[in-house]
N, CA, C and O atoms as a Maestro MAE file, in Angstrom:
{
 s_m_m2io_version
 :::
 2.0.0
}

f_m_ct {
 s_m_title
 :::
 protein
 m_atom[324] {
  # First column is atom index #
  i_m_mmod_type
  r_m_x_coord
  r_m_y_coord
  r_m_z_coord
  i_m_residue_number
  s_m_chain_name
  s_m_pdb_residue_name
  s_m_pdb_atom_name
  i_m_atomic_number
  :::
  1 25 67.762 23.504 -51.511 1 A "UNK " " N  " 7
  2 3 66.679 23.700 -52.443 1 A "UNK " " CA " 6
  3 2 65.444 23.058 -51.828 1 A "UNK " " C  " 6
  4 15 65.542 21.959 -51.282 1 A "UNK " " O  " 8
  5 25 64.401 23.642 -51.890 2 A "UNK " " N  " 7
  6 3 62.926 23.437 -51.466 2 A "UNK " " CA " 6
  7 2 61.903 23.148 -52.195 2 A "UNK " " C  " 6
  8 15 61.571 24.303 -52.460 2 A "UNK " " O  " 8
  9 25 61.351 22.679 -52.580 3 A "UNK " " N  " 7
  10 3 60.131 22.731 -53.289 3 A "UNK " " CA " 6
  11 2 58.589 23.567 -52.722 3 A "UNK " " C  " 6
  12 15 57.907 23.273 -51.740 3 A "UNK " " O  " 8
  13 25 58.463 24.211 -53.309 4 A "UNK " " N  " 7
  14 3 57.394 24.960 -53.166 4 A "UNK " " CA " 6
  15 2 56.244 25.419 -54.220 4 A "UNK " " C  " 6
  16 15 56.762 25.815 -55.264 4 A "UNK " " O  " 8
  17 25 55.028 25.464 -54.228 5 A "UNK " " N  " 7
  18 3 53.968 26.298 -54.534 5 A "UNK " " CA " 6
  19 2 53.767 27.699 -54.011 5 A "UNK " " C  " 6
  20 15 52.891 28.331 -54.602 5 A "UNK " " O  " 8
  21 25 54.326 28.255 -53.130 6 A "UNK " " N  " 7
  22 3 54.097 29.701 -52.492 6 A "UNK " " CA " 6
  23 2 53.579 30.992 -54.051 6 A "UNK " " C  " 6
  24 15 54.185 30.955 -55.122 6 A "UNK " " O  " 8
  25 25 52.773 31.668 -53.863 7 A "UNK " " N  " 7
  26 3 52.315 32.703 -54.655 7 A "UNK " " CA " 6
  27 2 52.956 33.528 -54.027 7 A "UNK " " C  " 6
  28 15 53.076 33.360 -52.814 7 A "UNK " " O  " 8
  29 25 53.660 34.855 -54.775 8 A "UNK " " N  " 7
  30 3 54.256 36.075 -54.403 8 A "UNK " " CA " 6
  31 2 53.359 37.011 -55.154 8 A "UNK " " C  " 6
  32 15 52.341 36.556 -55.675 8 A "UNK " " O  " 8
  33 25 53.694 38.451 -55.264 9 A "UNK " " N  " 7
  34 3 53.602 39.233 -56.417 9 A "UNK " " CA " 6
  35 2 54.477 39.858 -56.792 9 A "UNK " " C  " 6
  36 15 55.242 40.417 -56.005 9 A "UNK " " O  " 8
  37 25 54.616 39.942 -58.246 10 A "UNK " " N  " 7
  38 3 56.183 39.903 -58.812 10 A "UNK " " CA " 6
  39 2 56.341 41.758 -58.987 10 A "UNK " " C  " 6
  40 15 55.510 42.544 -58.532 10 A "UNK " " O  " 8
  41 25 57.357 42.082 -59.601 11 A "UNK " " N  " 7
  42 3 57.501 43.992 -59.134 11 A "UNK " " CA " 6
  43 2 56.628 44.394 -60.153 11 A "UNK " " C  " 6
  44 15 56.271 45.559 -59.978 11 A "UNK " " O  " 8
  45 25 56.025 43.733 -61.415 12 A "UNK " " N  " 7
  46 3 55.326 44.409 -61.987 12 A "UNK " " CA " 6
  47 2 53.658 44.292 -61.179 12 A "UNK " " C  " 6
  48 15 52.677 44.755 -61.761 12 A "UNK " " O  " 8
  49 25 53.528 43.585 -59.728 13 A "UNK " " N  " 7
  50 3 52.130 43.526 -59.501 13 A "UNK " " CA " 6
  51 2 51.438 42.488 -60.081 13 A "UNK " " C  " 6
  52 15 50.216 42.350 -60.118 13 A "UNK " " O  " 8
  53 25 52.450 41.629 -60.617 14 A "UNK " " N  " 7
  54 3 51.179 40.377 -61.046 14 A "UNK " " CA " 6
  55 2 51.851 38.916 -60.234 14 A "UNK " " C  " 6
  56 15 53.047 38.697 -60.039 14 A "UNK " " O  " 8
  57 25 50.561 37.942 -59.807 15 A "UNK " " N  " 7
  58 3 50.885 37.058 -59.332 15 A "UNK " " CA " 6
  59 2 51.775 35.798 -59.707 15 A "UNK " " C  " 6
  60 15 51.414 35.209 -60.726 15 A "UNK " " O  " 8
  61 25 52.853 35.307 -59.056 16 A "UNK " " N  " 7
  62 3 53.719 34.050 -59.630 16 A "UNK " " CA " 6
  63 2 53.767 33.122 -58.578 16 A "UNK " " C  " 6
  64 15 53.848 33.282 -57.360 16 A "UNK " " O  " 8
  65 25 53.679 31.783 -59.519 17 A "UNK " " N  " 7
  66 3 54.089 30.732 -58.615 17 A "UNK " " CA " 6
  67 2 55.928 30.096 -58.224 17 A "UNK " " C  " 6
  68 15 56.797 29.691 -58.996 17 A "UNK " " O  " 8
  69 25 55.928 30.207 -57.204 18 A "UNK " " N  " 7
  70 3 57.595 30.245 -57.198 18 A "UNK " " CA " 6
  71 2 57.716 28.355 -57.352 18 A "UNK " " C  " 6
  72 15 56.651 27.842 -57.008 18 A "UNK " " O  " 8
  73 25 58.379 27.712 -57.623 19 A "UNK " " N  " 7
  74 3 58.712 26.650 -58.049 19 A "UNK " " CA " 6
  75 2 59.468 26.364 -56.725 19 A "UNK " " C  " 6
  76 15 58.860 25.913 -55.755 19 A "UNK " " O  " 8
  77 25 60.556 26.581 -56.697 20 A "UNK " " N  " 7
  78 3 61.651 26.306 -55.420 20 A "UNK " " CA " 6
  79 2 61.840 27.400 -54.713 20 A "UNK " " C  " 6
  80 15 61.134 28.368 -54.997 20 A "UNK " " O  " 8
  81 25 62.762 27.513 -53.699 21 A "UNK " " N  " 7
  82 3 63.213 27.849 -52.616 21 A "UNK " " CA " 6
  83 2 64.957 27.628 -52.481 21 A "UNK " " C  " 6
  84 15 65.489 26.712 -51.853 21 A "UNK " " O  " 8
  85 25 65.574 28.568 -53.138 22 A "UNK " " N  " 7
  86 3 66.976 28.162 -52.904 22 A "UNK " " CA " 6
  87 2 67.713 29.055 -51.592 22 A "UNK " " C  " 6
  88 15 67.985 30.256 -51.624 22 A "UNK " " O  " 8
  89 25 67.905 28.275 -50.647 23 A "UNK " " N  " 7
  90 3 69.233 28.893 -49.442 23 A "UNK " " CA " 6
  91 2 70.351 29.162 -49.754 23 A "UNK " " C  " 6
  92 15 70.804 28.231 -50.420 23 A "UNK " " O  " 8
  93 25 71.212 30.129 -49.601 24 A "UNK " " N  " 7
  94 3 71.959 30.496 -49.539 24 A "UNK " " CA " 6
  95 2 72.968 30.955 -48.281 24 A "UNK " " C  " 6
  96 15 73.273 32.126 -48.052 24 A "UNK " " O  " 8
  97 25 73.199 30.367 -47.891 25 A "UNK " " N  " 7
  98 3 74.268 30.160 -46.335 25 A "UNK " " CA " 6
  99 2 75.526 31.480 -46.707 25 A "UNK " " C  " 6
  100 15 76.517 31.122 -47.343 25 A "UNK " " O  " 8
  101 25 75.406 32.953 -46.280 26 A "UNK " " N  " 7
  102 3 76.042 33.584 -46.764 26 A "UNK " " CA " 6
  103 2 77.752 33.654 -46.037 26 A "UNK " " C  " 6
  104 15 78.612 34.489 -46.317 26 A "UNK " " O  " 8
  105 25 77.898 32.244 -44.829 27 A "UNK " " N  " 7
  106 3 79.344 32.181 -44.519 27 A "UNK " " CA " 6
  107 2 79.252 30.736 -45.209 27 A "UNK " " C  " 6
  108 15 80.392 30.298 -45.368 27 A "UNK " " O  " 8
  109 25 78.412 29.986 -45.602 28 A "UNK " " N  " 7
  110 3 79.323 28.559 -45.767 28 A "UNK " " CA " 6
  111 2 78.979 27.917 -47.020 28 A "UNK " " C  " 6
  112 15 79.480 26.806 -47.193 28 A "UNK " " O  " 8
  113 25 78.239 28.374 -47.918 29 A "UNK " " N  " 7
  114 3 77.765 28.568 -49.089 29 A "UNK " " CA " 6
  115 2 79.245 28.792 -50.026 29 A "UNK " " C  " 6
  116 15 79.979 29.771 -49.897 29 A "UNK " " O  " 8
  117 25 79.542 27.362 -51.220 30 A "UNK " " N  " 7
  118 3 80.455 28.111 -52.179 30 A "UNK " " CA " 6
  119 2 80.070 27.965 -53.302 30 A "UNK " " C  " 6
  120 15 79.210 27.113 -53.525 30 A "UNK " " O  " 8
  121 25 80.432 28.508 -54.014 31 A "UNK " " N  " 7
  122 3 81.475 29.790 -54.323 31 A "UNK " " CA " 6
  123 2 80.752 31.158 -53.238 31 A "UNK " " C  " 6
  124 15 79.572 31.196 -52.892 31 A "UNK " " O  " 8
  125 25 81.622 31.994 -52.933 32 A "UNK " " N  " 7
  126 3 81.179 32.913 -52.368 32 A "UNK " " CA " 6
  127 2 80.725 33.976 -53.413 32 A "UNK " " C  " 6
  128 15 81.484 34.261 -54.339 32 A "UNK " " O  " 8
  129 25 79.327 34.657 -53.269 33 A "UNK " " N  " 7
  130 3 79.145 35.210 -54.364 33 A "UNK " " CA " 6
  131 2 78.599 36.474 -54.111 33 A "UNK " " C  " 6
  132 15 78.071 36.227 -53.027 33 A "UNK " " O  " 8
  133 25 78.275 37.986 -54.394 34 A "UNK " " N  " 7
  134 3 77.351 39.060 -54.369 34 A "UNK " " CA " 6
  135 2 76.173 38.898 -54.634 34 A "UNK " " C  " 6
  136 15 76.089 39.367 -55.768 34 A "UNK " " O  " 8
  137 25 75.214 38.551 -54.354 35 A "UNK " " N  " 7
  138 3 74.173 38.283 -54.978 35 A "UNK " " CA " 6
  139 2 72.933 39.305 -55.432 35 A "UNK " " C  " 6
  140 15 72.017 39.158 -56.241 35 A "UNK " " O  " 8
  141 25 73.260 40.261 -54.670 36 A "UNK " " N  " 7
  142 3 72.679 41.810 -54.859 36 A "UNK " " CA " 6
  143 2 73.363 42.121 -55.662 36 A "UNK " " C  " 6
  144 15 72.544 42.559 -56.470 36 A "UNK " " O  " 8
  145 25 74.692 42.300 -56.291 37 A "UNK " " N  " 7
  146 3 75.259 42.810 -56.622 37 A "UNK " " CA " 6
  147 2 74.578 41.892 -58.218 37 A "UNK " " C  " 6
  148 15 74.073 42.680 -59.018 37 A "UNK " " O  " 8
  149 25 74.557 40.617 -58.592 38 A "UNK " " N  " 7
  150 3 74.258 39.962 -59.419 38 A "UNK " " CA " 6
  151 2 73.200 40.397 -59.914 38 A "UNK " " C  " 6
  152 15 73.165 40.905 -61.035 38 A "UNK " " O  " 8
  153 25 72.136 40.255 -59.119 39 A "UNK " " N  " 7
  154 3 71.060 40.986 -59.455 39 A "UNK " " CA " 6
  155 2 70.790 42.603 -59.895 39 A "UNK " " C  " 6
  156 15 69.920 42.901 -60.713 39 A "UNK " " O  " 8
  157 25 71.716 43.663 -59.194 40 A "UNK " " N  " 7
  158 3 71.394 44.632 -59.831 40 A "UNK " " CA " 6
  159 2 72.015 44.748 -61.482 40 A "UNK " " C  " 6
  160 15 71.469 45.532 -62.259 40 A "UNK " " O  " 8
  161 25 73.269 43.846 -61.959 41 A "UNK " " N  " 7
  162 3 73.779 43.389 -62.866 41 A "UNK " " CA " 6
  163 2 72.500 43.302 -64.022 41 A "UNK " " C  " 6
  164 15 72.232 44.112 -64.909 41 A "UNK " " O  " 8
  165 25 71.955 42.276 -63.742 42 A "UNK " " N  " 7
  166 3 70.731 41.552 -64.218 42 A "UNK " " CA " 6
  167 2 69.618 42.118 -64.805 42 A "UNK " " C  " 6
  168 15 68.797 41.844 -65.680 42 A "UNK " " O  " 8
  169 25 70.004 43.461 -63.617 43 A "UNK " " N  " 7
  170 3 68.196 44.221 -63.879 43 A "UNK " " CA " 6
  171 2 68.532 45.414 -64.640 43 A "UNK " " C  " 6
  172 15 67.754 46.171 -65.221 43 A "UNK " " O  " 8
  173 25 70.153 45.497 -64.533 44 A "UNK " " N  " 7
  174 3 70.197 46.725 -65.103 44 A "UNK " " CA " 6
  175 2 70.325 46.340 -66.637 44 A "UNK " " C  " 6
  176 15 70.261 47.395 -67.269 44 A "UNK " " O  " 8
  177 25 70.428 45.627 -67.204 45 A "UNK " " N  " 7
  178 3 70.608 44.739 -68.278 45 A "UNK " " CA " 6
  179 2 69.102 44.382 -68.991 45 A "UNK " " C  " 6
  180 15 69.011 44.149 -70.196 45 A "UNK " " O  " 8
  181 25 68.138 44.374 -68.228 46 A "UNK " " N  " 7
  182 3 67.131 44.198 -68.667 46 A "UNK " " CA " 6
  183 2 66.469 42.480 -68.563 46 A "UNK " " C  " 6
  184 15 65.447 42.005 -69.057 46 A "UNK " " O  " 8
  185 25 67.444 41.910 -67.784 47 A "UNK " " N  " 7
  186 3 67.160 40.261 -68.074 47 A "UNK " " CA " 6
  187 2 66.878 40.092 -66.041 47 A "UNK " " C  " 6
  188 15 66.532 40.847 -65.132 47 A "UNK " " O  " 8
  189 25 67.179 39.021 -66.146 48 A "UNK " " N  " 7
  190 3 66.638 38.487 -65.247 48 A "UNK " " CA " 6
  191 2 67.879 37.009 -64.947 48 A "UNK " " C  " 6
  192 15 68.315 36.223 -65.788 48 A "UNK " " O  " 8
  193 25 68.156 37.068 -63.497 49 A "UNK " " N  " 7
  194 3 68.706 36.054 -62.774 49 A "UNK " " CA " 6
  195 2 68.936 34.720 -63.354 49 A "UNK " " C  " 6
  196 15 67.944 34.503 -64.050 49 A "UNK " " O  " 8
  197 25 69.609 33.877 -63.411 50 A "UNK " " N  " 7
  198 3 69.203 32.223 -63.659 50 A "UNK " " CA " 6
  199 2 70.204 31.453 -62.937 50 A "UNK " " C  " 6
  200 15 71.349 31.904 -62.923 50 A "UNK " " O  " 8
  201 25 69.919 30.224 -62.258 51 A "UNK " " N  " 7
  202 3 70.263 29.344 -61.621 51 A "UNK " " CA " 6
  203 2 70.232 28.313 -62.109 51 A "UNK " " C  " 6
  204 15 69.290 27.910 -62.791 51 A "UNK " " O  " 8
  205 25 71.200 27.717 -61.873 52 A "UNK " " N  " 7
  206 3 71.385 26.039 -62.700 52 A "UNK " " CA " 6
  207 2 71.281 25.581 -61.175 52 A "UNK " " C  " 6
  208 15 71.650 26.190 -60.170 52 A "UNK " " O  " 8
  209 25 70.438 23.853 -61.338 53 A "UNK " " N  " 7
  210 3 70.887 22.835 -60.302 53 A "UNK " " CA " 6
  211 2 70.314 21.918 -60.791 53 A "UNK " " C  " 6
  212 15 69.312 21.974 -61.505 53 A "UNK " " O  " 8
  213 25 71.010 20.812 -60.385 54 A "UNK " " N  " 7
  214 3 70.839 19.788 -60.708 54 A "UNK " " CA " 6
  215 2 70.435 19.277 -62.500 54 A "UNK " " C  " 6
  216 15 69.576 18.471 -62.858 54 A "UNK " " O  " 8
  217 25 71.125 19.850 -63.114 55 A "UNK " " N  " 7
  218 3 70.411 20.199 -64.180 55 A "UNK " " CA " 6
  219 2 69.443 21.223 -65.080 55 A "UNK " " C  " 6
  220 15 69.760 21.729 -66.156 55 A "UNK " " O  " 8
  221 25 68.172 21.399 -64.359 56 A "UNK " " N  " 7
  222 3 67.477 22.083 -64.688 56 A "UNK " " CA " 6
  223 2 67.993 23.775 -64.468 56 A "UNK " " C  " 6
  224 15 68.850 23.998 -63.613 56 A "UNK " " O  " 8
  225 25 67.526 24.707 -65.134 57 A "UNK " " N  " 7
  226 3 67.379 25.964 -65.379 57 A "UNK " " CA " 6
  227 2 66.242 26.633 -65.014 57 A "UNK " " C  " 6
  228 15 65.168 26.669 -65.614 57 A "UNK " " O  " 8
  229 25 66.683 27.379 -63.565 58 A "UNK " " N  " 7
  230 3 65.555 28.274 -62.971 58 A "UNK " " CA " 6
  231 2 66.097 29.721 -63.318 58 A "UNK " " C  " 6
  232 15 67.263 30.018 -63.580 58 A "UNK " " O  " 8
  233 25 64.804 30.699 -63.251 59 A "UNK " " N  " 7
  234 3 64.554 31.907 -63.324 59 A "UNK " " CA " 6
  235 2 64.703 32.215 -61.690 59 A "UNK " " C  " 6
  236 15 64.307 31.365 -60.893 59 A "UNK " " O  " 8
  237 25 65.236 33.350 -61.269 60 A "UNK " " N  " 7
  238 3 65.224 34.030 -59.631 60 A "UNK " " CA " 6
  239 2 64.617 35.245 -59.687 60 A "UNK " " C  " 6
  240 15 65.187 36.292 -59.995 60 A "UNK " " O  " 8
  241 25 62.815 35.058 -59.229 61 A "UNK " " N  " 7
  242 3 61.818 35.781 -59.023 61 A "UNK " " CA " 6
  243 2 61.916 36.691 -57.579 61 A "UNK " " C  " 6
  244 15 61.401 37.807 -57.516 61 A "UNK " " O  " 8
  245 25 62.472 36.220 -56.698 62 A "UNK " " N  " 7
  246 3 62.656 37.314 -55.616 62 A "UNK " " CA " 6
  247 2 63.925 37.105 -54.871 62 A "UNK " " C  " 6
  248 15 64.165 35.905 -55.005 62 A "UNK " " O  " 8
  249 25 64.955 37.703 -54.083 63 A "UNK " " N  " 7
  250 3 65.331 37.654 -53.304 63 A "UNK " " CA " 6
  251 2 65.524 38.419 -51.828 63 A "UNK " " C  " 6
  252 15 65.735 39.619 -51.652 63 A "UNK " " O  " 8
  253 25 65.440 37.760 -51.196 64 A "UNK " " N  " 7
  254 3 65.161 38.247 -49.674 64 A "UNK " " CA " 6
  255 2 66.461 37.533 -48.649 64 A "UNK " " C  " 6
  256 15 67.020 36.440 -48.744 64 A "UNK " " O  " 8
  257 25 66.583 38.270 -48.004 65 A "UNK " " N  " 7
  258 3 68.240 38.490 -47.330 65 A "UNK " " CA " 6
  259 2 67.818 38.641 -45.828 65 A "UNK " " C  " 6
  260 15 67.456 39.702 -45.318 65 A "UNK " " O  " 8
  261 25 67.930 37.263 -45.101 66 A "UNK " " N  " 7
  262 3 67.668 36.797 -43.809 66 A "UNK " " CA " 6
  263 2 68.529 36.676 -42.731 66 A "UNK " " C  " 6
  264 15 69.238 35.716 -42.429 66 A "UNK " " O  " 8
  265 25 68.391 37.781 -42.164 67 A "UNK " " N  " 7
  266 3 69.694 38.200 -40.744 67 A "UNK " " CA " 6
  267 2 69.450 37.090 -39.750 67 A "UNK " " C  " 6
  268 15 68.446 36.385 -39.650 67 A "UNK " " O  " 8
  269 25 70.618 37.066 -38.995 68 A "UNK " " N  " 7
  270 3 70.567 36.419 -37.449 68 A "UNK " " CA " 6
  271 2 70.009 36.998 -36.495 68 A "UNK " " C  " 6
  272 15 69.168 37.892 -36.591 68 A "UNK " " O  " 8
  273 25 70.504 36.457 -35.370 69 A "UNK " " N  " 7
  274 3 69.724 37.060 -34.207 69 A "UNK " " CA " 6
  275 2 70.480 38.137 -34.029 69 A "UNK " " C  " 6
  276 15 69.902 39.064 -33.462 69 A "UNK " " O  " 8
  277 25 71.855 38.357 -34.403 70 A "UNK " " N  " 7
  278 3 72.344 39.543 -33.925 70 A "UNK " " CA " 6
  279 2 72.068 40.587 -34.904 70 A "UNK " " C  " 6
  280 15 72.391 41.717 -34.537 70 A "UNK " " O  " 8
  281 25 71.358 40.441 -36.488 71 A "UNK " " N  " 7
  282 3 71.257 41.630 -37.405 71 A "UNK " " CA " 6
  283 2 72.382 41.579 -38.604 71 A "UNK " " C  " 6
  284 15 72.313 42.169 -39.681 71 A "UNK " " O  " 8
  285 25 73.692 40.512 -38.024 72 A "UNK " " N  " 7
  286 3 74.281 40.357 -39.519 72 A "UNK " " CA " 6
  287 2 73.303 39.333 -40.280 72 A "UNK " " C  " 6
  288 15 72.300 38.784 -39.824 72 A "UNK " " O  " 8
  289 25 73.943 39.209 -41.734 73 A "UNK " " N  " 7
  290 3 73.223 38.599 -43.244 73 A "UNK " " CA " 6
  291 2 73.923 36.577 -42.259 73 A "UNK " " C  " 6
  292 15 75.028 36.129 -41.950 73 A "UNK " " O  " 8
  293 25 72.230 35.969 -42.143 74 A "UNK " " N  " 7
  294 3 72.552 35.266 -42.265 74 A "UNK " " CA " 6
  295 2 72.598 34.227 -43.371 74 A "UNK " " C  " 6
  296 15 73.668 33.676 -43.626 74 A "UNK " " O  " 8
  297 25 71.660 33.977 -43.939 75 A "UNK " " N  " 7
  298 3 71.272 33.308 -45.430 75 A "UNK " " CA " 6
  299 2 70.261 33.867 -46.747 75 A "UNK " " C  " 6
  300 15 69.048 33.670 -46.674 75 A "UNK " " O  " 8
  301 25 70.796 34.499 -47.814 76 A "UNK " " N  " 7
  302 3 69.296 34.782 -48.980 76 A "UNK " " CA " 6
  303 2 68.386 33.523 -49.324 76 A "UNK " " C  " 6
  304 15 68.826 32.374 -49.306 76 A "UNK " " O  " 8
  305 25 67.035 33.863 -49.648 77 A "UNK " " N  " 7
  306 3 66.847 32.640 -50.060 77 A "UNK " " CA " 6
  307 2 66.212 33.383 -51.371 77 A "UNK " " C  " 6
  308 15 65.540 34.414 -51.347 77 A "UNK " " O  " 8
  309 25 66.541 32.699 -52.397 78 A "UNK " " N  " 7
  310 3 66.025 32.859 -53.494 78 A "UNK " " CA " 6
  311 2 64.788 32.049 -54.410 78 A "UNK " " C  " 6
  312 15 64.851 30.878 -54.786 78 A "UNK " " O  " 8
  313 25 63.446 33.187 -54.701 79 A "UNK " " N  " 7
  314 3 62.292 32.919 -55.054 79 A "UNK " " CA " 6
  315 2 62.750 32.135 -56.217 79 A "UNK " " C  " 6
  316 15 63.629 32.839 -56.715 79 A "UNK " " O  " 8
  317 25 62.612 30.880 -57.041 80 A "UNK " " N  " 7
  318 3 62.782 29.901 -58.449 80 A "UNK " " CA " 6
  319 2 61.602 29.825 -59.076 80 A "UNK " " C  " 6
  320 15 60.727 29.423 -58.309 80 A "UNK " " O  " 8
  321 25 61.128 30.105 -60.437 81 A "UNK " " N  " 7
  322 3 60.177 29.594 -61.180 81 A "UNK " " CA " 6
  323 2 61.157 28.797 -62.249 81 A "UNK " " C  " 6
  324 15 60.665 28.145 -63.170 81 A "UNK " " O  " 8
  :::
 }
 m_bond[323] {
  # First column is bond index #
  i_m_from
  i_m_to
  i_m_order
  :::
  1 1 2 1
  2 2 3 1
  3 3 4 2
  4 3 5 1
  5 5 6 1
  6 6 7 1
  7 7 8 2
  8 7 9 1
  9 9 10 1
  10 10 11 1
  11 11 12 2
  12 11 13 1
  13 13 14 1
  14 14 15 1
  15 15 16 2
  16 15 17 1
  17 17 18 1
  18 18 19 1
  19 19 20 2
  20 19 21 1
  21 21 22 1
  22 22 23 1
  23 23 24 2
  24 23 25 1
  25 25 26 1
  26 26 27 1
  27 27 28 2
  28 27 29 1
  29 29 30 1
  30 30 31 1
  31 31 32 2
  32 31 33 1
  33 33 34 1
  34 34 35 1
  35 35 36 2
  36 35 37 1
  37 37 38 1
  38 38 39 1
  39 39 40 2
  40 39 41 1
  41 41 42 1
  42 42 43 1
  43 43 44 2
  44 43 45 1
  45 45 46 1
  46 46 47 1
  47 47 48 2
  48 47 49 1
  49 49 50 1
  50 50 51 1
  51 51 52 2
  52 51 53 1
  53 53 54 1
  54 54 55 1
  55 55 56 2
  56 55 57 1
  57 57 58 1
  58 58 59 1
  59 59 60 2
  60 59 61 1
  61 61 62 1
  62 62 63 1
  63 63 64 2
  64 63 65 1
  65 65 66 1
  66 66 67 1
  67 67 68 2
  68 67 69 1
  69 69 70 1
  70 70 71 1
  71 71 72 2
  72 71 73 1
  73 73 74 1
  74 74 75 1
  75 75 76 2
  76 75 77 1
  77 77 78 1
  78 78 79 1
  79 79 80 2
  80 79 81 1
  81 81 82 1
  82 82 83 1
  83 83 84 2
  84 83 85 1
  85 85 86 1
  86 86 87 1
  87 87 88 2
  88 87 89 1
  89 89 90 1
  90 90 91 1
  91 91 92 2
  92 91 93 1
  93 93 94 1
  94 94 95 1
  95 95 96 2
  96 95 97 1
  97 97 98 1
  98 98 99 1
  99 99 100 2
  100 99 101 1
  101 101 102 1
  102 102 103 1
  103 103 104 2
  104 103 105 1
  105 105 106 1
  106 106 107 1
  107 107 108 2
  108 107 109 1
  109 109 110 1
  110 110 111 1
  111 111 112 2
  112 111 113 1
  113 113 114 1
  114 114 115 1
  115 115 116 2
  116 115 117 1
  117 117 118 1
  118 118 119 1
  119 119 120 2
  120 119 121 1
  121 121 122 1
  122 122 123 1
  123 123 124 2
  124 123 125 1
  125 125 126 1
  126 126 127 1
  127 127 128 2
  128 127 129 1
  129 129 130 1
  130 130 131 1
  131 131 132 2
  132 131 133 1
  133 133 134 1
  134 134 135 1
  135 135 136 2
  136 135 137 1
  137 137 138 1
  138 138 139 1
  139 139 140 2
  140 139 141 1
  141 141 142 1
  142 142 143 1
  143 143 144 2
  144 143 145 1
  145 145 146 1
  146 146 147 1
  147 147 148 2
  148 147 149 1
  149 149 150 1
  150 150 151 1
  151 151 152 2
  152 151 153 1
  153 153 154 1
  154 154 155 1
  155 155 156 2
  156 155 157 1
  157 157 158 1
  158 158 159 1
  159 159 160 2
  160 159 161 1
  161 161 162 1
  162 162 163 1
  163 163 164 2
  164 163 165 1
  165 165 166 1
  166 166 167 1
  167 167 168 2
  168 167 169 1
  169 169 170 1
  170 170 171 1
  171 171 172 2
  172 171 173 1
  173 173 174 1
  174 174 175 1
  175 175 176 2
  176 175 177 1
  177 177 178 1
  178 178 179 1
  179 179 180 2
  180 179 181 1
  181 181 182 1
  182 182 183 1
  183 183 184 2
  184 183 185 1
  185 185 186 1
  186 186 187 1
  187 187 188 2
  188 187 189 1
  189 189 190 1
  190 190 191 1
  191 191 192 2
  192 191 193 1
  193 193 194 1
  194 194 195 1
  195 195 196 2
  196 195 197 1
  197 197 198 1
  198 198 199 1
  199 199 200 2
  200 199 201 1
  201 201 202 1
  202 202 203 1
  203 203 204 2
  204 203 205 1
  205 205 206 1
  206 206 207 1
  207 207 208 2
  208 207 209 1
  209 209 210 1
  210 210 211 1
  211 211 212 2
  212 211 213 1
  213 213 214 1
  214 214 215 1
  215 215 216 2
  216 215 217 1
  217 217 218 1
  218 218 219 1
  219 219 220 2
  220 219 221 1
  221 221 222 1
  222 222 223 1
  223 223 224 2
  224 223 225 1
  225 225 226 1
  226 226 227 1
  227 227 228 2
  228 227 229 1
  229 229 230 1
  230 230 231 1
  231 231 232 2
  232 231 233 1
  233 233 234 1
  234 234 235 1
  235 235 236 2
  236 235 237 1
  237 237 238 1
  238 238 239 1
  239 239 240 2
  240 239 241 1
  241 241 242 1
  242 242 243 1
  243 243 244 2
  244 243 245 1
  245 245 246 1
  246 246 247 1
  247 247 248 2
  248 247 249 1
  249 249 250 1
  250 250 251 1
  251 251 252 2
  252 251 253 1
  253 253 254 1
  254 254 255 1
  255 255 256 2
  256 255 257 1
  257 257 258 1
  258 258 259 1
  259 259 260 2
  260 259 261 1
  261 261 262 1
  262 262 263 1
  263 263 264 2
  264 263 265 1
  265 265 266 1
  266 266 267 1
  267 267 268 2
  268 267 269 1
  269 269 270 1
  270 270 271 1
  271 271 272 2
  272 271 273 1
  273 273 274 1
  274 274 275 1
  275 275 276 2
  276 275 277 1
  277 277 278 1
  278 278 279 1
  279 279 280 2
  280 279 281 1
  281 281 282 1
  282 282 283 1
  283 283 284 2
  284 283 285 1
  285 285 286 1
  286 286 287 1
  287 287 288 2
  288 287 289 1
  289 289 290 1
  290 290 291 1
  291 291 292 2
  292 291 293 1
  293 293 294 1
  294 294 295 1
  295 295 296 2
  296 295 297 1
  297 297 298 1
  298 298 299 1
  299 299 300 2
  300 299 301 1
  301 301 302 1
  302 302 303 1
  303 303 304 2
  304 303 305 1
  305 305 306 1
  306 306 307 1
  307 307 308 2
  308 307 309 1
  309 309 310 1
  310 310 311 1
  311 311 312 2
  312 311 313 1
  313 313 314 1
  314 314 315 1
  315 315 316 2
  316 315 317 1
  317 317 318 1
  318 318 319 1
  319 319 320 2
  320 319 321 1
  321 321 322 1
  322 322 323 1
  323 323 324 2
  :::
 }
}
């Protein structure tokens, strides 16, 4: 987890401030999880992602899925407000 200020723009086109930065290590990361798969869950539902840590309760504003050098999935990191 990261802390961040970074501005995105969210799918409706309006600007957000992302709060954190969560990694996701997609071999060493547990529980092993789908996370696309979670998300299309989510969206098809009409709601939206949430992450617990450390306590607090984040919202997951973007995710982006970061290959290695060879082109497999190496880690997502997920946008937090």
């Amino acid at each position: 987890m990261q802390n961040t200020n970074e501005v995105i723009k969210s799918t409706d086109n309006t600007e957000v401030v992302l709060r954190s930065i969560l990694f996701y290590d997609c071999r060493l990361s547990k529980p092993s999880i789908d996370i696309w798969g979670l998300e299309r869950v989510a969206n098809g539902v009409g709601a939206s992602m949430k992450v617990e840590y450390s306590g607090d309760v984040y919202t997951v504003e973007m995710v982006d899925l970061v290959p290695d050098d060879t082109g497999k999935p190496h880690h997502y990191e997920l946008g937090l407000v």
